[in-house]
N, C-alpha and C positions, 0 to 999 in steps of 0.2 A: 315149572309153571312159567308160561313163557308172554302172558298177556297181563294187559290192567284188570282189576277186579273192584266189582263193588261190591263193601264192605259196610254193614249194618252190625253193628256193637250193642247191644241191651246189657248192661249192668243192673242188676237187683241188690241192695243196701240193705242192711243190718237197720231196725226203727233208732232211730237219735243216733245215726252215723255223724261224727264229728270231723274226721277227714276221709282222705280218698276216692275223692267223690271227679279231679277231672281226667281226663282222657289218660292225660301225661304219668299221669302215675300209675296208672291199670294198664296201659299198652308204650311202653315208652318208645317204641319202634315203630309206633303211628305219630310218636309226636310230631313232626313235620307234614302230615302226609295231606291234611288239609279237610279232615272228617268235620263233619257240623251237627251240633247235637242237633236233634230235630223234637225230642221227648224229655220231657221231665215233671214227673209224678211225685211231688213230697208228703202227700199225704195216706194215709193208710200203713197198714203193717209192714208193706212192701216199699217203701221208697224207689224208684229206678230210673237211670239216666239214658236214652238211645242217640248213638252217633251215626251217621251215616254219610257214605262218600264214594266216590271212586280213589283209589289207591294205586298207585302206579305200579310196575311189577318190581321196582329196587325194593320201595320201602313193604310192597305185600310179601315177598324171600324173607325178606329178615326175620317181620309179625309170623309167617307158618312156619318157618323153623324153627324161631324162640316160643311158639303157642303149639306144634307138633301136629302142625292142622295138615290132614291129608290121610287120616289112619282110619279104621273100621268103623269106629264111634259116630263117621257124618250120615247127617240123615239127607235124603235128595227133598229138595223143599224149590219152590217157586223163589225167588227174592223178588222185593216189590220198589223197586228206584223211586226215589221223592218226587219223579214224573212219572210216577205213574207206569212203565213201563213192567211185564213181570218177565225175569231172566230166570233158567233154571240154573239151580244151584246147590249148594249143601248146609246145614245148620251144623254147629257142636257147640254143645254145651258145655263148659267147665265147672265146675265146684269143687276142685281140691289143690287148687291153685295155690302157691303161697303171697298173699296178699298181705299180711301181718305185719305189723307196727305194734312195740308194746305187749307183743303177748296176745292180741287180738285181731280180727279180720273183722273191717267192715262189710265186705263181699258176701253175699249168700251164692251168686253163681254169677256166671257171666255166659250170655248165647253169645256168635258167633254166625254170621249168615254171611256165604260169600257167593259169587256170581260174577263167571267168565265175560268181560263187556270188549 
């Protein structure tokens, strides 16, 4: 992967999630990268946080090596930039992640939308 990418992060939470709810700890290989939540939704059965940014190509190698992103599972999907711009791209969804603290996962699944910029 030889270019920057933007990167749209949707986490979906467990109802009365008590931690792991910021970036750093669901993606610790974006922690530096400079993503900005742009969503958050606390009410309803679904709680969910979206980040979204451009990621440079050091720190997006690390995120798809340590996330396995680039296998059968991506769907080809529009990405839509916080201006407004739509880049073609791919979606994956995770849900069997290990997220656990405790014996338990706040996580119900986490998307994944990225786009060659």
């Amino acid at each position: 992967m030889s270019h920057d990418r933007y990167v749209i992060i949707t986490v979906v939470y467990e109802p009365l999630l008590t931690y792991g709810r910021s970036l750093e700890w669901i993606a610790p290989e974006l922690r530096d990268a400079g993503l900005t939540m742009v969503e958050e939704l606390n009410g309803g059965p679904s709680p969910s946080r979206t980040w979204a940014g451009v990621v440079h190509r050091p720190a997006f190698n690390r995120f798809a090596d340590a996330w396995r992103l680039g296998g059968a599972a991506e769907k080809p999907v529009l990405v839509v930039t916080n201006e407004g711009r739509q880049l073609p791209g791919f979606s994956h969804t995770l849900d069997g992640m290990n997220w656990e603290a405790g014996g338990a996962s706040p996580i119900v699944y986490v998307c994944v939308e990225v786009a060659r910029i």
